[in-house]
Structure formats: structure tokens, C-alpha cells
C-alpha positions as CSV (number, residue, x, y, z in Angstrom):
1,X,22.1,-9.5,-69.3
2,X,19.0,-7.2,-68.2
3,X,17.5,-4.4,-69.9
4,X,19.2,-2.1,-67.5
5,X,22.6,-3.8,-68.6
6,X,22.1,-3.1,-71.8
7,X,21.2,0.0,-71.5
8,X,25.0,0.8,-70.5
9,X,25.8,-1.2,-73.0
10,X,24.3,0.7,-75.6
11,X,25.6,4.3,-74.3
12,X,28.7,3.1,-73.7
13,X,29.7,0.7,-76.6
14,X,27.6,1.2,-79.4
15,X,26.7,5.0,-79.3
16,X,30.2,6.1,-77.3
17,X,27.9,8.5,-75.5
18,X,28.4,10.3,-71.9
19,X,25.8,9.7,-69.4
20,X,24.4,13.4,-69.6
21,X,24.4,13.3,-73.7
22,X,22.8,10.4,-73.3
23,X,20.2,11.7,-71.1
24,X,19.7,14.7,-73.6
25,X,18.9,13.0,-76.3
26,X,16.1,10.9,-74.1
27,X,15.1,13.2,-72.0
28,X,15.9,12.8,-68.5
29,X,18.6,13.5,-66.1
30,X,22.3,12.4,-65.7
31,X,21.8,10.7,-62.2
32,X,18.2,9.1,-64.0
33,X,20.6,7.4,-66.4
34,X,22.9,6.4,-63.7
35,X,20.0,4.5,-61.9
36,X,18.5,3.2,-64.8
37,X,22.0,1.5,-65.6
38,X,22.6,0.5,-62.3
39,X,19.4,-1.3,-61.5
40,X,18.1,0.9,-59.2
41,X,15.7,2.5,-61.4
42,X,13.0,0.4,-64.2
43,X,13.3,1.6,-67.6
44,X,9.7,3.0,-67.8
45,X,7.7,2.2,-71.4
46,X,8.1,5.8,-72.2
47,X,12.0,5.4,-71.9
48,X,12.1,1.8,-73.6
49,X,10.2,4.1,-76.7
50,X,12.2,6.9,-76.7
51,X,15.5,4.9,-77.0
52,X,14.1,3.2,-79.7
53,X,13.0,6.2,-81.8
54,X,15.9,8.2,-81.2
55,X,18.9,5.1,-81.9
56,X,16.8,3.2,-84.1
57,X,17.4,0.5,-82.0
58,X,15.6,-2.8,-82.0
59,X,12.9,-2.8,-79.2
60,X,12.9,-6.8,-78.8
61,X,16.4,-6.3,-78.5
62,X,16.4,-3.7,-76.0
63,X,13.8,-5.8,-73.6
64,X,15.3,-9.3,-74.3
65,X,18.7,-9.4,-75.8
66,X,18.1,-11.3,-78.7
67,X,18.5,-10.1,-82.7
68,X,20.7,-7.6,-83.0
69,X,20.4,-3.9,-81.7
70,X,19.6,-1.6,-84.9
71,X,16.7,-1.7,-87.2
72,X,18.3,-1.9,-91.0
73,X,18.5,1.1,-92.9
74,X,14.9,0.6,-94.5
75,X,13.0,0.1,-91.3
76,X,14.5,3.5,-89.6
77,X,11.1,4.7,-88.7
78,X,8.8,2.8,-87.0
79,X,5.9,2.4,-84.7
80,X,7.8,3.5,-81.8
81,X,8.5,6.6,-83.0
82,X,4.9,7.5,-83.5
């Protein structure tokens, strides 16, 4: 799965968000999210750090897959959201 796929993933399964909430919440557009998700668009750094910061997710998860997708409870803020 790449990053792009779980990107979708995320939105879709885990957060049950709609492309244009989910774009909100990180800052760019619908049709950016669409692109990002269907490949034809690279998550940029910046992205890969917001999504981090604002699901709490798992950054080594986000790139590669592996681990699981949330930080636990006590490790809610991080260095990505710095």
C-alpha cells in the first residue's frame, strides 16, 4: 500500500471523514485531497506533518505502513506538531 493509499484509508476508514472535511482540517482543497489519494499528487512534508498533528497519527506509519496508525494516548503531542 503507498502513502497515497493510506491516505484514503485513513479518511475514509479510520476518521469516516468527507474529502472536503478532510481537507479543512489539513488545509488544502477538496480536488488536492482527491489527487493526493489517487496518486496523482505527492503528499508534500508539510502535509505528511499536518496529518500527523492534527489525527495524532503515527508518522512511520503514515510513510511506510508498519505499527499501527495512532500515537497512544500519552504521546498525543509530539514533534510533529511543533
Amino acid at each position: 500500500m503507498t502513502i497515497n493509499e493510506r491516505v484514503r484509508l485513513l479518511r475514509k476508514e479510520h476518521l469516516n471523514l468527507t474529502l472536503d472535511a478532510f481537507g479543512k482540517k489539513i488545509g488544502v482543497t477538496k480536488p488536492a485531497v482527491s489527487d493526493i489519494e489517487r496518486g496523482r499528487n505527492n503528499v508534500t512534508e508539510q502535509t505528511i506533518r499536518v496529518i500527523c498533528c492534527e489525527f495524532h497519527v503515527r508518522e512511520e506509519w503514515l510513510r511506510t505502513g508498519e505499527g499501527e496508525p495512532f500515537r497512544s494516548e500519552e504521546r498525543r503531542v509530539g514533534k510533529e506538531c511543533r
